[in-house]
C-alpha positions as CSV (number, residue, x, y, z in Angstrom):
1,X,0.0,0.0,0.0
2,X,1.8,3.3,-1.1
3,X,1.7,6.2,1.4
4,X,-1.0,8.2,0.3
5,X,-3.3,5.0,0.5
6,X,-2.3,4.8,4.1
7,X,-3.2,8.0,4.9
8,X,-6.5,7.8,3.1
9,X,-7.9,4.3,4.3
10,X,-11.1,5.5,2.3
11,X,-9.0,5.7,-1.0
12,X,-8.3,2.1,-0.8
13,X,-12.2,1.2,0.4
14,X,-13.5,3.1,-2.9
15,X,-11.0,0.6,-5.4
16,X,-12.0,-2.6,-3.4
17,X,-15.8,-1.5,-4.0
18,X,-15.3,-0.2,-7.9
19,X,-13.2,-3.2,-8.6
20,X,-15.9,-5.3,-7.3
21,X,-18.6,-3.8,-8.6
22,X,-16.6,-3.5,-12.2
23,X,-16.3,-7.6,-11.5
24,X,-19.9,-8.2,-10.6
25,X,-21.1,-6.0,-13.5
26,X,-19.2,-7.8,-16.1
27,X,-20.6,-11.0,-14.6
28,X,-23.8,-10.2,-14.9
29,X,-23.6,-8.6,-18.5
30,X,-21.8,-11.6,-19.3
31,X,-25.2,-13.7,-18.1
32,X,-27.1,-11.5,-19.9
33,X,-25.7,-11.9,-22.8
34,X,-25.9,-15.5,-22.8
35,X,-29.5,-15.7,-21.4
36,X,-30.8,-13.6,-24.0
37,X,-28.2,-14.4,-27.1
38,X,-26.8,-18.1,-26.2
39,X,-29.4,-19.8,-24.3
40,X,-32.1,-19.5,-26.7
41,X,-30.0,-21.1,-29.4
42,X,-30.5,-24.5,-27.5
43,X,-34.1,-24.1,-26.7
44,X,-36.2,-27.0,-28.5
45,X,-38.1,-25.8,-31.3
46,X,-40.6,-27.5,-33.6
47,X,-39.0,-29.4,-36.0
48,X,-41.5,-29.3,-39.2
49,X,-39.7,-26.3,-41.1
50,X,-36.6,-28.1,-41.5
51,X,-38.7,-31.3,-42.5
52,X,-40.1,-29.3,-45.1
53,X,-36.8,-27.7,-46.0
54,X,-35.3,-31.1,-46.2
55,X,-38.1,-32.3,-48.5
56,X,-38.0,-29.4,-50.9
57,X,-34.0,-29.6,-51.0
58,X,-34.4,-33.4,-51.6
59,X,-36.8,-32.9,-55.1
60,X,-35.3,-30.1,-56.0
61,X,-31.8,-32.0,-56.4
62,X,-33.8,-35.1,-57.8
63,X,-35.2,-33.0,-60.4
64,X,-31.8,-31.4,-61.1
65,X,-30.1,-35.4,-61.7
66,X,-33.3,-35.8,-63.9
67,X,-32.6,-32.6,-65.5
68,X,-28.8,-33.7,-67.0
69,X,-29.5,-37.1,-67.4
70,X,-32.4,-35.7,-69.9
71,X,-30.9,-33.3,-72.1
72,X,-27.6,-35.2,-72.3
73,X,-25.7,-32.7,-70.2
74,X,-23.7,-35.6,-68.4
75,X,-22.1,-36.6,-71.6
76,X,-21.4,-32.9,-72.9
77,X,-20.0,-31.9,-70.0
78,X,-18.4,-34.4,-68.3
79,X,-17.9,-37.0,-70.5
80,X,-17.2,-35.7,-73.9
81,X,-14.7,-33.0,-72.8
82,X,-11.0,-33.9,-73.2
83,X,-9.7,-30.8,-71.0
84,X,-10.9,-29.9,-67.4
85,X,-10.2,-26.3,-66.0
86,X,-8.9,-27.7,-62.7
87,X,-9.6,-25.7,-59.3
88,X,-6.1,-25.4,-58.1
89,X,-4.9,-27.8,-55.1
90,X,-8.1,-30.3,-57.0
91,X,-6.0,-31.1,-60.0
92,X,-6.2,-34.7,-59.3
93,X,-10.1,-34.7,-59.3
94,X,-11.0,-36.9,-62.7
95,X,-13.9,-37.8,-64.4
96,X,-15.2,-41.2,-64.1
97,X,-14.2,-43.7,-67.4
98,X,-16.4,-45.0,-69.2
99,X,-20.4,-44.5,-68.5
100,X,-19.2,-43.9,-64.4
101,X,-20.8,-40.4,-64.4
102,X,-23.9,-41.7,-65.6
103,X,-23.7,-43.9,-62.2
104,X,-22.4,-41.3,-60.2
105,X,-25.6,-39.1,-60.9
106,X,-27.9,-42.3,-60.7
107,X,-26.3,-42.4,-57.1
108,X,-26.7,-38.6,-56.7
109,X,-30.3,-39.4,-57.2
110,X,-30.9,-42.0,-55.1
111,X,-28.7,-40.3,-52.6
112,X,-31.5,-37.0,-53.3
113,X,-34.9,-39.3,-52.6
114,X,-33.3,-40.9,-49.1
115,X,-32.9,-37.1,-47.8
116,X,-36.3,-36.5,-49.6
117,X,-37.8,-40.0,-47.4
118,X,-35.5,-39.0,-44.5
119,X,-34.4,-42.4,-45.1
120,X,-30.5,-43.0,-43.7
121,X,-30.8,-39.4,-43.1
122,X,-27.3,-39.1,-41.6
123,X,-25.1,-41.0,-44.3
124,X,-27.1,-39.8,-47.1
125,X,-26.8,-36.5,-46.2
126,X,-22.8,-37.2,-46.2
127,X,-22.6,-39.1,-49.3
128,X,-24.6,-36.7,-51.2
129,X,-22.1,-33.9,-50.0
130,X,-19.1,-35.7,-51.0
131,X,-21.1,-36.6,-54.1
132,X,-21.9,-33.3,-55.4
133,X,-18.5,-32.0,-55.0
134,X,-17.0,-34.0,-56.8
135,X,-19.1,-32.9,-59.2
136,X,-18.5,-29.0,-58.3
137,X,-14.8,-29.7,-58.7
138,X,-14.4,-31.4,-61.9
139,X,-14.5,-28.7,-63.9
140,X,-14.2,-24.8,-62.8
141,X,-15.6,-23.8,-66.2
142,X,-19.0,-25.4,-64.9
143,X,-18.7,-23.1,-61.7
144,X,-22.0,-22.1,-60.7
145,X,-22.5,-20.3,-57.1
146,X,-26.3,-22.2,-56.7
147,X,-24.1,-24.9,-57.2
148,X,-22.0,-23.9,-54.3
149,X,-25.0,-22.7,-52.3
150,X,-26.0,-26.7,-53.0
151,X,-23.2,-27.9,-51.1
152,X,-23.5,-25.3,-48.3
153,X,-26.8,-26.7,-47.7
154,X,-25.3,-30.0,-47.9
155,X,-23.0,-29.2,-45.1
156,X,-25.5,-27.7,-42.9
157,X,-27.9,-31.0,-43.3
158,X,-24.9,-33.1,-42.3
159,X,-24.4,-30.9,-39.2
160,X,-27.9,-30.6,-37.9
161,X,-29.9,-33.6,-36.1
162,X,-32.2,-35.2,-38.1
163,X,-35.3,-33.2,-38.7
164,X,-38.6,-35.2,-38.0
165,X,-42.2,-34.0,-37.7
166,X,-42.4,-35.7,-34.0
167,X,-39.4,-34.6,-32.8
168,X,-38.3,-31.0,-31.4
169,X,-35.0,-29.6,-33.1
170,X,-32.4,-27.0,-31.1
171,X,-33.6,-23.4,-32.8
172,X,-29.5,-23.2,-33.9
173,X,-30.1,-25.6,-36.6
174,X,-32.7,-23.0,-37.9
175,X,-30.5,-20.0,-37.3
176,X,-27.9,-21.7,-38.9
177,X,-29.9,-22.0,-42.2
178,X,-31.0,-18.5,-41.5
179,X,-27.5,-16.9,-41.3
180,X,-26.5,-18.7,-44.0
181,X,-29.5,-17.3,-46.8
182,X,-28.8,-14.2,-44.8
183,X,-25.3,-14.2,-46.2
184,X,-26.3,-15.1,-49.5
185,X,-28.6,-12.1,-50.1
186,X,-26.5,-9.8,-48.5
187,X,-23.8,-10.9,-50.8
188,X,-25.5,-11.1,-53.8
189,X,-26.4,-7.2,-53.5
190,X,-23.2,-6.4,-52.5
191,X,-21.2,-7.4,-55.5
192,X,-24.3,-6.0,-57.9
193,X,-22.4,-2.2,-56.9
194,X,-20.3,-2.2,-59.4
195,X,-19.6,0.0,-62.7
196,X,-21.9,-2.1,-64.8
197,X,-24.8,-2.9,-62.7
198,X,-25.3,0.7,-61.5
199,X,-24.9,1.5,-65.9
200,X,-28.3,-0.5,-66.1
201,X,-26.0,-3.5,-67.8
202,X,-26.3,-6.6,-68.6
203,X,-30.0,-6.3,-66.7
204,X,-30.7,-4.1,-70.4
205,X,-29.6,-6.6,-72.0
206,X,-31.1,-9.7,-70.3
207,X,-34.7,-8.2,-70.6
208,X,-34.0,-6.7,-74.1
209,X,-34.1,-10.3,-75.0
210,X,-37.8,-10.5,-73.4
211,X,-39.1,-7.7,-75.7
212,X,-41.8,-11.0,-77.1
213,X,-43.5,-11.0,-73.6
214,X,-47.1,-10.4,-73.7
215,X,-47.8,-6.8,-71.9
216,X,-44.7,-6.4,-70.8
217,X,-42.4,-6.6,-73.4
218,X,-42.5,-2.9,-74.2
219,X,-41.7,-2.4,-71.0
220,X,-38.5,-4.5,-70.8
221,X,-37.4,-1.7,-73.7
222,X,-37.6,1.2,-71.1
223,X,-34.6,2.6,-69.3
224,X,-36.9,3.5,-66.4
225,X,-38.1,-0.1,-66.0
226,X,-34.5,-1.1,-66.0
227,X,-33.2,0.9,-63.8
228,X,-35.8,-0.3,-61.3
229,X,-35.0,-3.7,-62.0
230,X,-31.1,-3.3,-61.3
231,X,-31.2,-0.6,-58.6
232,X,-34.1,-2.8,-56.9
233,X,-32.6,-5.6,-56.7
234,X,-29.2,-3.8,-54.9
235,X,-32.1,-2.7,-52.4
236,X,-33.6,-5.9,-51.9
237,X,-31.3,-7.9,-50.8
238,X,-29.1,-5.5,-48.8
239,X,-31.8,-4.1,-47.2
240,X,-34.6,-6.9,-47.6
241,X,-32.4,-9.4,-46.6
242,X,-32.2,-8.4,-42.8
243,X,-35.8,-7.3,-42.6
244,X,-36.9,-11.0,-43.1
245,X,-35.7,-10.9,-39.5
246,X,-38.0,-8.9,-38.0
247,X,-41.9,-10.3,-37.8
248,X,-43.4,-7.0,-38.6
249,X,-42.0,-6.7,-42.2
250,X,-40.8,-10.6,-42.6
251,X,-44.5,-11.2,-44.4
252,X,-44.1,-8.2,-47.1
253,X,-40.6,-8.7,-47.8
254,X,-41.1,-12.8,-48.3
255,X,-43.7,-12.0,-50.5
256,X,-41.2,-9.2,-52.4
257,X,-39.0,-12.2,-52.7
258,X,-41.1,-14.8,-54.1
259,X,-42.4,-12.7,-56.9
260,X,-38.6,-11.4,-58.0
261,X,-37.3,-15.8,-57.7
262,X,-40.2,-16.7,-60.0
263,X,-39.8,-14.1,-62.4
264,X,-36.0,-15.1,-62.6
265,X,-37.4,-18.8,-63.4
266,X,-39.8,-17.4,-65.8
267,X,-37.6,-14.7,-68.0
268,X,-34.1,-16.0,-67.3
269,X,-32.5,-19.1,-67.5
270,X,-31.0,-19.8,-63.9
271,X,-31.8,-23.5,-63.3
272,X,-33.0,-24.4,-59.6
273,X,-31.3,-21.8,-57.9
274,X,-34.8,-19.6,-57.4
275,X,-36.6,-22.8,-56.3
276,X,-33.5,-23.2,-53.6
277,X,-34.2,-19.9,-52.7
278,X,-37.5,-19.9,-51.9
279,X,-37.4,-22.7,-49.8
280,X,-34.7,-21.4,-47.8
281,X,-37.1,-18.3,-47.3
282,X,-39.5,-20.0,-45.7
283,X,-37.1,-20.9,-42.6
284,X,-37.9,-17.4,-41.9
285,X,-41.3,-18.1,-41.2
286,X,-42.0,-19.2,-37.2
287,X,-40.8,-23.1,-37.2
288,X,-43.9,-24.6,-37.0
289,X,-45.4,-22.9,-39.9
290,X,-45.7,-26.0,-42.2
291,X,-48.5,-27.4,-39.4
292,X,-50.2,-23.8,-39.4
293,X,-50.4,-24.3,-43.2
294,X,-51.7,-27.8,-43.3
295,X,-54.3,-26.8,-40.5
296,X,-55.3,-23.6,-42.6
297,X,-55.7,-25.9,-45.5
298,X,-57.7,-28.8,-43.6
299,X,-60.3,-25.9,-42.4
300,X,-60.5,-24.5,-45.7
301,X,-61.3,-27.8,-47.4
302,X,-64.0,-28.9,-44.4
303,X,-65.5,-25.3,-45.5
304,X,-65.7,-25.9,-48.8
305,X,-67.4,-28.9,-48.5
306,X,-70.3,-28.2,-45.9
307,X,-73.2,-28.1,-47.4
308,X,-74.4,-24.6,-47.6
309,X,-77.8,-23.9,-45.2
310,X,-80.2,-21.1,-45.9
């Protein structure tokens, strides 16, 4: 104790008391925080979102293995080629000889209906992962990011416990789905700020090419209409994105959403990533809300078929 502490006993009484107050106070912020930030994450949830994310994730990919088996896309792309643009430290990724990639998407597609079935959940979830990249890494002129977005997905599935209707599910195997769309849309507006996009281009271009469209066609001609299409979509996702968080404006902004992924299935050629996207969305929604839809629906239908009284 230095002199001046020993001459003011109350000096030394007021650092004990601050010090233990600062210690106290930090304690219970750091409770706090968890209670309100941690704990939650671990509180049992209903499951049924994820069951229905699952589902949707599961026919989605079994329509995209459909999808290349039918229009021959296996043999132009994987097959046929003689040179591979190699993703660097995957150089020694190969093709399959022979008809092998034909198998190797057969599998894919099996693997795609046992996540659909929630059949072998775990290891088909893990087989379809190291499935699909194999795929994703053959060839980095095929790069697509829904592609990559696919085995994000992957991953998180493998990750999570196994989403059934009867079962609760810890709410961070939501958030994690949640933070990971989040990231996606913020992204995806992100990199749209650049010299091109903000010149109206290639969005000009792309809906130049829909000038046929009944109604709108003219429309896709205007500068105006452009400019909303390429400046609002900057806005949607940077700003949309994190307003899917918050119940007030989660509604509005999912419907927003909806409308812009189907009219990206309908005018551009884009594959499944819209229909990927929209059933991420819906892991917005509260957790439960594939039961509030099928009990909507089941009063709706009992409606409809009372016979009508008067």
């Amino acid at each position: 104790m230095s002199k001046s502490q020993s001459q003011r006993p109350w000096l030394s009484s007021c650092g004990e008391f601050l010090g233990q107050y600062e210690r106290e106070t930090k304690g219970e912020a750091a409770i706090n925080l968890r209670r309100r930030f941690i704990d939650p994450l671990f509180e049992e949830v209903d499951a049924s979102s994820l069951v229905a994310l699952r589902v949707m994730f599961g026919l989605i990919m079994l329509w995209e293995c459909w999808r290349f088996w039918s229009k021959g896309w296996i043999e132009r792309h994987y097959i046929a080629p003689e040179f591979f643009f190699k993703y660097y430290g995957f150089e020694w990724v190969q093709a399959w000889p022979g008809d092998g990639m034909y198998w190797h998407f057969a599998a894919l597609a099996v693997l795609a209906l046992l996540i659909t079935l929630g059949v072998l959940y775990r290891a088909a979830t893990v087989l379809f992962f190291l499935a699909f990249t194999y795929v994703f890494l053959l060839d980095q002129a095929r790069y697509l990011n829904h592609f990559y977005l696919v085995i994000l997905i992957a991953v998180a599935l493998m990750v999570i416990p196994a989403p059934h209707l009867r079962s609760p599910t810890p709410a961070w195997s939501i958030w994690l789905f949640r933070l990971q769309f989040e990231v996606m849309y913020i992204f995806a507006g992100i990199v749209k700020i650049n010299a091109d996009w903000l010149r109206l281009e290639p969005m000009g271009m792309w809906l130049a090419r829909r000038d046929d469209w009944p109604f709108l066609g003219e429309l896709f001609l205007q500068d105006w209409v452009v400019a909303i299409a390429s400046y609002g979509a900057i806005v949607l996702h940077i700003i949309g994105a994190p307003l899917l968080l918050v119940k007030a404006t989660r509604g509005w902004v999912m419907a927003i959403y909806f409308v812009f992924h189907l009219m990206n299935h309908f005018m551009f050629n884009i594959g499944i990533f819209p229909w990927v996207a929209m059933a991420g969305t819906l892991l917005f929604l509260e957790p439960d809300w594939p039961k509030r839809a099928i009990r909507v629906t089941k009063k709706f239908t009992l409606k409809m078929r009372a016979p009508a009284h008067g």
